[in-house]
C-alpha positions, -999 to +999 in steps of 0.1 A: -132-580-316-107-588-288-134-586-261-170-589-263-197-581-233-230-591-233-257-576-213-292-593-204-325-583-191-325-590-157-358-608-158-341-631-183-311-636-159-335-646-132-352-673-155-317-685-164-302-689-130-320-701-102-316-682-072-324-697-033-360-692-024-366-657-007-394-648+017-406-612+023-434-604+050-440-572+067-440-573+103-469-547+122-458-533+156-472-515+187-452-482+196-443-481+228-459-466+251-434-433+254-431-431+212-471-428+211-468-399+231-439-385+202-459-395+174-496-384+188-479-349+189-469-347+155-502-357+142-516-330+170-496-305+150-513-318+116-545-311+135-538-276+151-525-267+115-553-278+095-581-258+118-560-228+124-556-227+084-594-242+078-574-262+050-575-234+027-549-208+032-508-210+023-505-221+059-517-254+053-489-278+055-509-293+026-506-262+002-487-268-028-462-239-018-458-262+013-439-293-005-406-291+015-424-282+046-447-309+040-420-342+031-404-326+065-429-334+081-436-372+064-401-375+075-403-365+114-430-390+114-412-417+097-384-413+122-409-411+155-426-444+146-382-457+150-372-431+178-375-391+174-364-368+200-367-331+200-337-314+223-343-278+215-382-275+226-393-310+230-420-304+200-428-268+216-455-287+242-444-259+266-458-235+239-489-252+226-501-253+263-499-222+269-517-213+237-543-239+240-572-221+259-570-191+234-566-216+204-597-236+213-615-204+218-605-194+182-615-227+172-651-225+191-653-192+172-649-205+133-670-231+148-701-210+153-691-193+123-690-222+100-657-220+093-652-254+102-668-285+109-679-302+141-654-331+130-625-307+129-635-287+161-636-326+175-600-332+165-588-299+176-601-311+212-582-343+212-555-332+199-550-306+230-555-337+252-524-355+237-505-327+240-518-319+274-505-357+281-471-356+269-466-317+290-473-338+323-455-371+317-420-359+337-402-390+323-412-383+292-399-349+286-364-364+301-362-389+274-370-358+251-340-342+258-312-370+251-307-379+217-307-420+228-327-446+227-333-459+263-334-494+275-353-504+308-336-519+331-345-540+363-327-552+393-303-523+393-291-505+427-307-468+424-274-457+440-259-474+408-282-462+384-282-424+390-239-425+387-244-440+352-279-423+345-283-394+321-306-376+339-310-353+374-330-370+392-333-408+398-361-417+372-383-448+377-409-456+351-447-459+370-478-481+363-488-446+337-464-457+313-479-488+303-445-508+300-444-539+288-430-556+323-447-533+353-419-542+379-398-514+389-370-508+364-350-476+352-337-463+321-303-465+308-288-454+276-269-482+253-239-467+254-236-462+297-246-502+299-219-511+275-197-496+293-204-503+325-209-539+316-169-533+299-154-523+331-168-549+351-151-576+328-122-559+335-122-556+374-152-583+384-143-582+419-153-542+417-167-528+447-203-513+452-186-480+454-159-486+431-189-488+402-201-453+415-171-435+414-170-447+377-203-438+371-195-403+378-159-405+363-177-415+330-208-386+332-178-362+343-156-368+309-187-370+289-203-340+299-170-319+291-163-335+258-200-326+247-191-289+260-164-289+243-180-302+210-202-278+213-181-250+215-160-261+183-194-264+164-196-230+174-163-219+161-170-237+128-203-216+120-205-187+092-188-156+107-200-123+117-186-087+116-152-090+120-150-066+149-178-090+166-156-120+156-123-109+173-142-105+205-161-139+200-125-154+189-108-146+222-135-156+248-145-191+221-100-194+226-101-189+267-135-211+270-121-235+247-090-240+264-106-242+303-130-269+289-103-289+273-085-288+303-114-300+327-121-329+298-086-341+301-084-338+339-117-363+336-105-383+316-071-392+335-096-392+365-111-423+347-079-437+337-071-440+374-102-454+386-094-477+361-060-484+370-065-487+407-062-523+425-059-542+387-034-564+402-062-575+422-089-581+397-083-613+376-096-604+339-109-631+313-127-651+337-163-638+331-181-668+361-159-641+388-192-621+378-215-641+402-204-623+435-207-590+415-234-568+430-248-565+394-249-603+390-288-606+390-297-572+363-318-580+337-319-556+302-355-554+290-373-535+262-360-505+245-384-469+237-382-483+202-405-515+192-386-516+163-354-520+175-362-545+202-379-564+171-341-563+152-323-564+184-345-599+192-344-612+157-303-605+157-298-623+192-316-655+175-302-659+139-269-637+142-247-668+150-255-688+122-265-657+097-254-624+089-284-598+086-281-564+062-303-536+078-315-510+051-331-472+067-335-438+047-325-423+079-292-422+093-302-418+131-319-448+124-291-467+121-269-448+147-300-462+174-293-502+159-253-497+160-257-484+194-274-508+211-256-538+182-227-525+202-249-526+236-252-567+231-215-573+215-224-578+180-201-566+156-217-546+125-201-520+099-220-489+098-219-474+067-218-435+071-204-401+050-177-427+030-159-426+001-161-451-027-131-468-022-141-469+018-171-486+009-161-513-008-131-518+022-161-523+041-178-548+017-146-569+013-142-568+054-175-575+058-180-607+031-145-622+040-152-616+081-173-639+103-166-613+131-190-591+119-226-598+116-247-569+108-240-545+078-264-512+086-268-492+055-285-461+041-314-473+016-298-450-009-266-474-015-287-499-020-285-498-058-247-491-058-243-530-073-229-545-042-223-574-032-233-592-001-238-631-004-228-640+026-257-619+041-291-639+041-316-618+066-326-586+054-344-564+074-361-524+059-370-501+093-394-484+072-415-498+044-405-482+008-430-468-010-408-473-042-411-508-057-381-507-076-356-493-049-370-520-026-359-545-051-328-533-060-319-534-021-328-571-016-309-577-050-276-566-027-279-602-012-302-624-036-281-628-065-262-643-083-233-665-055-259-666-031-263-705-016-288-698+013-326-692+015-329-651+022-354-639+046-368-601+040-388-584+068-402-547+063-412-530+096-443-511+103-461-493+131-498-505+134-524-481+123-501-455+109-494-443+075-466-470+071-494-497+075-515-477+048-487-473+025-472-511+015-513-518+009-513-486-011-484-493-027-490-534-037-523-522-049-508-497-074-481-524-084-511-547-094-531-518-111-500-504-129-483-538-142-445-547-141-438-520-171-450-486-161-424-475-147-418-457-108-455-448-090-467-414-083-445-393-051-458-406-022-473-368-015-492-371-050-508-400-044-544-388-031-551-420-009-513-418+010-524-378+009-554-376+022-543-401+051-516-383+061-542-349+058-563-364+082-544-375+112-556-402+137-534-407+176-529-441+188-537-452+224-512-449+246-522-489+261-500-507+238-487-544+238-449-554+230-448-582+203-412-587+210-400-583+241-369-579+253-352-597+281-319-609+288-285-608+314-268-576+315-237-594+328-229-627+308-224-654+335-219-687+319-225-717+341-207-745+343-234-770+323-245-738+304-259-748+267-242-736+234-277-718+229-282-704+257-243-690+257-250-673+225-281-651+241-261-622+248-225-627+232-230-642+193-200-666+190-186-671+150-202-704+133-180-735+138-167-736+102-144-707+113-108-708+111-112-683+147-135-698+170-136-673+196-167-652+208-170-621+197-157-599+220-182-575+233-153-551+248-146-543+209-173-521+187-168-511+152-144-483+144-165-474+119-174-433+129-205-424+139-222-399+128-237-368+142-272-367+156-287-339+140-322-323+151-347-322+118-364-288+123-404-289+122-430-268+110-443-245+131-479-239+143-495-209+140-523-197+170-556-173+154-574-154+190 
């Protein structure tokens, strides 16, 4: 034989070849304060559909005819305990309130009836009362409409803030909302603070007036290149009759072309706001900052707990270690690269790519100290890559699957690794994610290391019968990890290595290029489209 290959047990590897020490704890968080409202509404709709169907009927989510229907669901609330927005209806609130009086009459009715219990009549109750909560929180239904995660911030002019802001109306976040810092603060999206915080690096002697002109300049342009997004994902759907489609061809072509043109005119519109006075505004010197007007605005806690938990945990180790961030949902990751971006950390998204594009990604990634995040789908994570020079893992979700949550880790402990790896699997407090890695290490211990994959989380009765019963988390919660730091970056002139890596995370000394990274530069990896999940419906008996 020319060649010979020889293939070993992993196990037996392992006992072989001694491997750095790795740690793995799971980390509990509080939601905040606007995600309990997101995720007491889904488990409302568990509620309303289990006494509407008395638990019996086809239109129990829990039917076995209802499997798809039902992992939709397991997956909407996955995503709410991250960030989950509804754009279309914002979770049909509007709806379920206006059906409520007749719906608890129904329910009074089986009631009496002995249809159902008191128990169930009792959750039907509170469950109205959630829902009745989230239909009169104003800001709320605002962030329900975006498809971003919002940061608060504080210190910011209002006139400022409603030029950059997303929303109509200048939007202030009161005592109701529980936050985690009660001073007066708004919400900004990642993408408008990056941005802003880009522009001002480039002119820091900007006026006051000069930021709101861009403000508008930048909600102008992205307002027509949404429209006209939207009107070529109309173009693209499945056709109609073809006389219908001639007709919808030639007004899509005449819309089409005025939109483009208005997108274009805003965007030379920002070009020149750009452009104006340069000579005049020194760039590369980031202490001109001090006498900008933004000098003293503060970035605090996102809607997410569990990104200000990677977002903190990133800011601390990213300098002297590169993290790999594992999710089963894409918008997962979309939220982290936003706000990676947000904070000038360089990451590589990996998104819709090819295998050969992949692997580019890997080899840029392990031969790069520019970037420091690597955000990944959980199903690549037993493609056999390599990432060694990665020694912080991080899962957004726990995995109910022992084996794929092994196989993910193995992506950085193995074989080449020289440093101790870190593993930490995020979970919402009380929730089914809690229930599930207890579940789950209970069934690994009852089972043994040879029996193979468990049960689908749906078939095991315990995860089941959780998930069948719903419970709704106050809406008084506490931040474990809160977020606070510069929106501008001001060094001083006796400022501290650490405390100059807070915001910007510079590349370790042994470097060949010892420069900061440069937070005017994000990865050009694409992002990828937001897309709505569909939910089940609720159905009212009178």
């Amino acid at each position: 034989m020319e060649s010979v290959m020889v293939r070993h047990r992993i196990e037996d590897v392992e006992n072989d070849v001694l491997l750095p020490m790795l740690t793995h704890e799971m980390v509990l968080l509080d939601l905040d304060p606007f995600a309990v409202k997101t995720y007491n509404i889904m488990q409302a709709t568990i509620a309303m559909n289990a006494v509407d169907s008395e638990r019996i009927d086809q239109d129990y989510f829990f039917h076995p005819r209802n499997a798809v229907y039902l992992q939709q669901l397991i997956d909407n609330i996955s995503q709410s305990m991250f960030w989950q927005v509804d754009t279309d209806d914002i979770f049909g609130v509007d709806d379920i309130m206006k059906r409520a009086p007749a719906f608890l009459q129904s329910g009074s009715k089986k009631l009496a009836e002995g249809r159902i219990t008191q128990s169930d009549f009792d959750l039907l109750q509170e469950a109205v009362k959630h829902v009745e909560s989230a239909y009169k929180d104003r800001i709320w239904r605002c962030l329900m409409t975006h498809p971003f995660v919002f940061h608060r911030v504080y210190n910011m002019p209002s006139q400022v803030f409603q030029a950059w802001s997303n929303f109509p109306f200048e939007l202030k976040a009161p005592e109701s909302t529980n936050a985690p810092n009660p001073e007066p603060h708004f919400l900004l999206v990642p993408d408008r603070l990056k941005t802003l915080r880009n522009m001002l690096n480039m002119k820091p002697f900007s006026s006051f007036n000069s930021m709101v002109e861009w403000g508008k300049a930048v909600s102008e342009e992205e307002h027509h290149r949404l429209q006209l997004m939207k009107l070529r994902a109309k173009a693209s759907k499945a056709s109609i009759s073809r006389k219908s489609q001639e007709h919808r061809k030639e007004m899509s072509s005449a819309t089409k072309a005025d939109t483009a043109a208005q997108f274009l005119a805003a965007q030379d519109r920002l070009k020149s706001l750009m452009s104006e006075d340069q000579g005049n505004n020194p760039r590369g010197n980031a202490k001109l900052l001090r006498s900008s007007p933004l000098a003293g605005v503060r970035i605090g806690t996102s809607t997410s707990s569990k990104l200000n938990y990677i977002l903190n945990d990133v800011r601390k180790y990213a300098a002297s270690e590169k993290f790999l961030i594992f999710s089963r949902s894409p918008m997962t990751l979309v939220y982290i690269a936003e706000s990676l971006g947000m904070i000038g950390v360089q990451y590589k998204l990996i998104w819709k790519k090819s295998v050969r594009q992949l692997e580019q990604d890997v080899t840029t990634f392990e031969s790069s100290d520019i970037f420091r995040v690597f955000l990944m789908e959980l199903k690549h994570g037993a493609r056999g890559l390599n990432l060694i020079t990665a020694s912080r893992v991080i899962f957004c979700e726990p995995v109910w699957q022992a084996d794929v949550e092994t196989q993910a880790i193995k992506r950085v402990h193995r074989i080449g690794q020289t440093s101790p790896v870190t593993v930490k699997t995020l979970a919402i407090r009380s929730t089914a994610e809690e229930v599930m890695v207890a579940r789950r290490d209970a069934l690994k211990r009852s089972l043994g290391s040879g029996s193979g994959k468990l049960p689908n989380l749906t078939d095991d009765r315990t995860m089941r019968d959780f998930i069948a019963n719903p419970t709704f988390l106050p809406e008084t919660t506490t931040q474990e990890a809160p977020l606070d730091f510069p929106f501008l970056h001001i060094p001083n002139d006796e400022s501290s290595a650490e405390e100059d890596h807070k915001l910007y995370i510079r590349i370790p000394a042994s470097s060949p290029a010892k420069r900061p990274v440069d937070a005017l530069t994000v990865s050009d990896t694409e992002m990828p489209a937001k897309k709505q999940k569909t939910r089940p419906t609720v159905r009212f008996d009178v």
